[in-house]
C-alpha positions in Angstrom: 24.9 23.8 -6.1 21.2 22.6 -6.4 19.1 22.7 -3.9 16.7 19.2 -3.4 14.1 21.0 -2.1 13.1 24.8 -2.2 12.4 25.4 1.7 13.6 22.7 3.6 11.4 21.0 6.9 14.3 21.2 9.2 17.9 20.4 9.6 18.8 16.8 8.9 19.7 14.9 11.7 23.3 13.8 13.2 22.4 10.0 13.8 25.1 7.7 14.8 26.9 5.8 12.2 26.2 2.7 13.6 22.7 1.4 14.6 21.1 0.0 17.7 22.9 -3.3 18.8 22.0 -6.8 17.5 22.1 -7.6 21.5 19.0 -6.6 23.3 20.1 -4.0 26.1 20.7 -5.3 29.5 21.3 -8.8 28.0 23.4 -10.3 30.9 26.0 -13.1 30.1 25.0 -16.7 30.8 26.5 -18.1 34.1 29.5 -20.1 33.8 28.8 -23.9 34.6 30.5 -24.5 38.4 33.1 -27.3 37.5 33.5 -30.4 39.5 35.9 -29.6 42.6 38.8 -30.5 41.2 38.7 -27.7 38.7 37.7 -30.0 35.7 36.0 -28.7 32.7 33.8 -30.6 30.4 35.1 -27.9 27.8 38.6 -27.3 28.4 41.7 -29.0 27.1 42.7 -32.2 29.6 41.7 -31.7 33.4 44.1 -29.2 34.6 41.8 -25.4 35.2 41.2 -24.1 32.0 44.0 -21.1 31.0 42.5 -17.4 31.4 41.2 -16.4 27.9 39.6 -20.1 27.0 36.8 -22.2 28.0 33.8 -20.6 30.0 35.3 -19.1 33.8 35.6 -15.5 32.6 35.0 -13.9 29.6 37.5 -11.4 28.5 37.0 -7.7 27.8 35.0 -6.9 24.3 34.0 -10.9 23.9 31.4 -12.7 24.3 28.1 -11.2 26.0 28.3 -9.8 29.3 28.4 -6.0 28.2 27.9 -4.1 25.6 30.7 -1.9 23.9 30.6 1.8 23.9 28.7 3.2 21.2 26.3 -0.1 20.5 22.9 -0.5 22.3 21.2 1.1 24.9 24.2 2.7 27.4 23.6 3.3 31.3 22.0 6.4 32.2 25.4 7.3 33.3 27.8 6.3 30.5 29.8 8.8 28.8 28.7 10.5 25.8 28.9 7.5 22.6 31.6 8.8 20.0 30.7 10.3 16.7 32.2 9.9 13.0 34.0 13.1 13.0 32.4 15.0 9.7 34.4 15.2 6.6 36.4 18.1 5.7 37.6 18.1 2.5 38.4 21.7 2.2 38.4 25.2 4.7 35.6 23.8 6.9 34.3 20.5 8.1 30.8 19.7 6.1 28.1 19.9 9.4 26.5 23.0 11.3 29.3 25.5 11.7 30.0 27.7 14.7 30.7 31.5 14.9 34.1 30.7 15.4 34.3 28.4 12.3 32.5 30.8 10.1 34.8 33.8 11.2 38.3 31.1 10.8 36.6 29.1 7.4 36.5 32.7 5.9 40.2 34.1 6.3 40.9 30.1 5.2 38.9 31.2 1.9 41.1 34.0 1.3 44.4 31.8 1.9 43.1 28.8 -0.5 43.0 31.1 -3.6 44.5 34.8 -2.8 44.5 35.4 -6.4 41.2 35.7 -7.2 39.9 36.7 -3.6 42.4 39.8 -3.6 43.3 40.0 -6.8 39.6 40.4 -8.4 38.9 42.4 -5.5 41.6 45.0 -5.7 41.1 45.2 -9.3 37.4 45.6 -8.9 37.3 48.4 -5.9 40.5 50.3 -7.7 38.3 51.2 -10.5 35.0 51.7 -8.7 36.6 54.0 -6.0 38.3 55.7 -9.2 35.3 56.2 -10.5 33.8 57.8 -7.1 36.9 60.1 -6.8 36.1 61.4 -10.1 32.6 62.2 -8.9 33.4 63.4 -5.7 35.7 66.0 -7.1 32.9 67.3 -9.3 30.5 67.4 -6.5 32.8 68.9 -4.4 33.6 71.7 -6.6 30.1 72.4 -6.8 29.5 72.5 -3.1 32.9 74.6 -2.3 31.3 77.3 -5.1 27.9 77.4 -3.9 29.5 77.8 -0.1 31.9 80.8 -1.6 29.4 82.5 -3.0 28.0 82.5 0.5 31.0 83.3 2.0 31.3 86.4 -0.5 28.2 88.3 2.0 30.3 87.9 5.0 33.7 88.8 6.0 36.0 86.2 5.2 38.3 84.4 7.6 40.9 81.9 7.2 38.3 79.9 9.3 35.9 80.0 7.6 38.0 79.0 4.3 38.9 75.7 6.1 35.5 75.0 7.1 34.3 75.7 3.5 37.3 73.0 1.9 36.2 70.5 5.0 32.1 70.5 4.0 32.5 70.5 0.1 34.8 67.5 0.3 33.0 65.6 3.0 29.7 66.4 1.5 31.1 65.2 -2.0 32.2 62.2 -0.2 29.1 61.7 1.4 26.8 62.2 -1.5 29.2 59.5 -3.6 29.5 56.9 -0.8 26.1 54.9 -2.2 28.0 54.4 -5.7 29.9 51.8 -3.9 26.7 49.8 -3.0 26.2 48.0 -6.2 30.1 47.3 -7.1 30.5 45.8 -3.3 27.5 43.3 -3.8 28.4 42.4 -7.8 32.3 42.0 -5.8 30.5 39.8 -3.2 28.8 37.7 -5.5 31.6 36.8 -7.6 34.2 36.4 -4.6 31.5 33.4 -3.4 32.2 31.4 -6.8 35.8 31.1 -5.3 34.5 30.3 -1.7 32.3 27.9 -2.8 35.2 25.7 -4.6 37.5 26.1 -1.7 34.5 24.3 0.6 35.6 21.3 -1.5 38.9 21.6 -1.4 39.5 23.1 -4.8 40.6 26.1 -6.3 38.6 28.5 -9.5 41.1 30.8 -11.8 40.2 33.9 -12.0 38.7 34.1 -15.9 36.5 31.3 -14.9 35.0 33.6 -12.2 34.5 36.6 -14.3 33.0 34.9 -17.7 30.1 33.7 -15.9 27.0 35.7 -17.2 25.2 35.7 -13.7 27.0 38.8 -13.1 24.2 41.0 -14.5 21.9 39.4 -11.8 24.1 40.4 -9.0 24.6 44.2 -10.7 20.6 44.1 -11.0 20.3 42.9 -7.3 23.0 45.8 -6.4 20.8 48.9 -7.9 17.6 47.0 -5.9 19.8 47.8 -2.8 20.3 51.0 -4.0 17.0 52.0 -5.4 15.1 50.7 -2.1 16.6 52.4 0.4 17.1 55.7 -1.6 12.9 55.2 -2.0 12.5 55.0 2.0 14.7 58.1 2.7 13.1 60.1 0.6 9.6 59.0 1.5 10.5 59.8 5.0 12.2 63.1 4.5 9.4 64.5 2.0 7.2 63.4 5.0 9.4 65.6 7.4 9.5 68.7 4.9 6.0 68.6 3.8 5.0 68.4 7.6 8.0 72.0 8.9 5.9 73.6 5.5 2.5 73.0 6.6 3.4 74.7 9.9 3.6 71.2 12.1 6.4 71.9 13.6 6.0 69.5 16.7 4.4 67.2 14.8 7.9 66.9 12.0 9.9 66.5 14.9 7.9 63.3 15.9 8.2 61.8 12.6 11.5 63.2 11.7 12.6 61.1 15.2 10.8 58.4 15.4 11.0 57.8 11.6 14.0 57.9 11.6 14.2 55.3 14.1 11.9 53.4 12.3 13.6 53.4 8.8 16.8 53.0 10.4 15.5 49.0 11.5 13.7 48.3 8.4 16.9 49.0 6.7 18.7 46.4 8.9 15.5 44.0 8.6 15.8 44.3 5.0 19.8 43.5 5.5 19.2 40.0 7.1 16.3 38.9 4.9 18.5 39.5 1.8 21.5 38.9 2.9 22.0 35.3 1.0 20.4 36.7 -2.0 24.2 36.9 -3.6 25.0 33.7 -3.0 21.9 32.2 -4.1 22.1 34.3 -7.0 25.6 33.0 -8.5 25.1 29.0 -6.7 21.7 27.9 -7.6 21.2 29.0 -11.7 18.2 30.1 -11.2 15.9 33.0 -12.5 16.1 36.2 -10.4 12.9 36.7 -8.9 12.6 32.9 -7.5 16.0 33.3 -6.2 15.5 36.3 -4.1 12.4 34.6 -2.8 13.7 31.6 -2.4 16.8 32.9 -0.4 14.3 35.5 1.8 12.7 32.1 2.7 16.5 30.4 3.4 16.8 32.9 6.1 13.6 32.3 8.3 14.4 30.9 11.8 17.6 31.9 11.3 17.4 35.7 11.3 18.8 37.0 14.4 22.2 34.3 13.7 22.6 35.5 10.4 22.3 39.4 12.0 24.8 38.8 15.0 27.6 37.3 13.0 27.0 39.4 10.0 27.0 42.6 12.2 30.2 41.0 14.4 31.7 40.9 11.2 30.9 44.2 10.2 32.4 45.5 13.5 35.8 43.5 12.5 36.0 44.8 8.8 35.3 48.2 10.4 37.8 48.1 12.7 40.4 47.0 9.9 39.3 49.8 7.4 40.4 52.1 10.1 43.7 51.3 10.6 44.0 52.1 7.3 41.7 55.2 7.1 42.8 57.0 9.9 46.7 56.8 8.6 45.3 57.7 5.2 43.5 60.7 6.5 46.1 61.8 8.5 48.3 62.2 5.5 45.9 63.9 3.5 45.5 66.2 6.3 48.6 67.3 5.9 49.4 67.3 2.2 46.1 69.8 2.1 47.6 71.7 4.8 51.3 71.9 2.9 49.7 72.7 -0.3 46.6 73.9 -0.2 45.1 71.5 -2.3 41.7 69.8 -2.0 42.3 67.5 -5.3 45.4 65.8 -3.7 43.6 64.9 -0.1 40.8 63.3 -2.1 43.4 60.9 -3.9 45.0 60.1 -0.8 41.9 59.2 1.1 41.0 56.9 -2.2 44.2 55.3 -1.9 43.4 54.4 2.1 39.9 53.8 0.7 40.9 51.0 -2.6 43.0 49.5 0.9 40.7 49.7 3.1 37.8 48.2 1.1 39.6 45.1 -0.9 40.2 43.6 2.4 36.9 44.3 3.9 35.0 43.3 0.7 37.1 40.3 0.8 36.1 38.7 4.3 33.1 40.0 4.1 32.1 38.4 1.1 33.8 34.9 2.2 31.8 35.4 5.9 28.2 35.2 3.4 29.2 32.2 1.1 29.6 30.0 4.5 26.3 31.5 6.0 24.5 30.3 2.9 26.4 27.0 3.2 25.9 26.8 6.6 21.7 27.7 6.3 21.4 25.0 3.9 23.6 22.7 6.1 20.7 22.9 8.6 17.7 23.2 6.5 18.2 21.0 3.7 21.3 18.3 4.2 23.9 19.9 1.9 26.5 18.9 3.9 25.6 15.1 2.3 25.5 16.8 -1.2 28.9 18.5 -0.6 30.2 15.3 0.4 29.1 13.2 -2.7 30.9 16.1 -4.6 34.1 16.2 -2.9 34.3 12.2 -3.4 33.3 12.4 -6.8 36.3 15.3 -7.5 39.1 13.3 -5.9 
């Protein structure tokens, strides 16, 4: 999709499909000519009263020109509301402004019109990235359970203390892995969008078509941007803390540790919203990648705190539904570590909850962005007509 213009003025507007009336408004019927007494009628057939329907008495409903018909002309101040050419829908949504409710319904559509790819490249995707974190984790892990033995080792040891040990090397390797997912979900985003995009017009994209593309190595370049940014701020912001406790400033890290921290937590979600149709744009528009990203920062202005509430609603759905598959997960891990001890088997059964857990969120997630970039350009720059012109060209 091609953009006519690179920051559009404004959203097109919804006229009626029909202009103003070739009658001017309030026009009132000429007066029927009074016939002679007798009921004769210079225009009707023989002398008899001319037949309702004919001659120049009464004028029926919708004929002639005492009134205009709904829709045409200037109504009455207290006429109902004109009717409107219902928009075209060739595929999961109609092409016009959507609603939260139609973004939120348009996106599980997505996943319906082409499962294959929108689960299928998603499962296959997040199985070998979450693979790959496992891997990690159990590394890391292992390092953080020695380093808290060797503690332990200066202390009397308690069975406690044991447990608490296997619960802070594992969550801490999970913890310290949990970023490598960053890049895979927004490369996973990107490509699902390709599939979203054709299902807007009603058609369907296999699966080999979506992964030949060569835009993929913008969206894995975008994903370590996400990565590298944030990793930039935290650590600006906790050198600024430790430098602070070392010079003796106790009161004064506290401050910035605090209100830093509340600070960096809404530049974060700032930088969230203002990139958040970078993906998209990225995979849609075939463009370089600097433009692009600028471009799509621009896309979102005026539309910020809509494309932060439904994103974040959506968040809170996909959370939700990660859970129910977590919690179950973690449950069971609990218990297979309790059983046997080991800490290698609860961090495969948590990355089995997780590979669950993250193809669907991934998944609606990922649909729920491709209609907020349709839907921006909807309102800023007409796509809707361009969409339109496409689907009736396909069929």
């Amino acid at each position: 999709m091609t953009s006519p213009q690179d920051d559009g003025s404004g959203p097109v507007p919804w006229a009626h499909p029909a202009g103003p009336s070739a009658d001017a408004p309030g026009t009132a019927a000429p007066p029927s000519p009074p016939g002679p007494a007798g009921g004769t009628d210079a225009g009707a057939w023989g002398q008899p009263s001319a037949p309702a329907g004919w001659g120049q008495p009464s004028t029926p409903p919708g004929w002639g020109q005492p009134s205009a018909p709904p829709g045409w002309g200037a109504p009455p101040a207290d006429a109902a509301p004109a009717w409107h050419l219902p928009a075209l829908q060739p595929g999961i949504i109609p092409l016009r402004p959507l609603g939260l409710g139609e973004v939120l319904d348009g996106a599980i559509r997505a996943v319906r019109a082409n499962p294959a790819v929108m689960f299928g490249l998603s499962a296959v995707v997040v199985t070998v990235a979450v693979a790959l974190q496992t891997l990690v984790q159990l590394y890391v892990s292992g390092l953080i359970g020695a380093a808290l033995s060797d503690l332990e080792l200066t202390s009397t040891v308690s069975s406690t203390d044991t447990m608490l040990v296997e619960m802070l090397s594992t969550s801490g390797g999970q913890a310290l892995t949990l970023p490598l997912l960053v890049p895979v979900t927004s490369v996973l985003t990107g490509l699902l969008i390709v599939s979203v995009s054709r299902s807007v017009l009603g058609q369907r994209v296999a699966l080999r078509e979506v992964w030949r593309t060569r835009r993929v190595w913008l969206l894995v370049g975008f994903g370590l941007l996400q990565l590298f940014v944030p990793f930039l701020l935290v650590a600006a912001w906790g050198g600024a803390v430790v430098a602070l406790v070392g010079a003796g400033a106790d009161e004064a890290a506290l401050v910035v540790g605090l209100v830093g921290g509340i600070a960096l937590g809404v530049v974060l979600v700032w930088l969230t919203a203002r990139t958040l149709l970078v993906p998209p744009a990225l995979m849609l528009e075939g463009r370089r990648f600097w433009p692009t990203v600028a471009r799509a920062w621009r896309l979102t202005r005026g539309s910020f705190w809509r494309l932060l509430g439904i994103y974040l609603l959506s968040n809170l759905l996909v959370s939700v539904l990660m859970y129910l598959f977590l919690v179950p997960a973690s449950v069971v891990a609990g218990l297979v570590t309790a059983t046997t001890g080991s800490d290698d088997l609860t961090v495969f059964v948590s990355a089995f909850g997780q590979v669950v857990g993250l193809t669907l969120s991934t998944t609606f997630l990922a649909a729920v962005v491709a209609l907020l970039y349709i839907d921006v350009r909807i309102r800023r720059e007409g796509l809707d007509l361009e969409l339109a012109r496409a689907a009736t060209g396909a069929a």
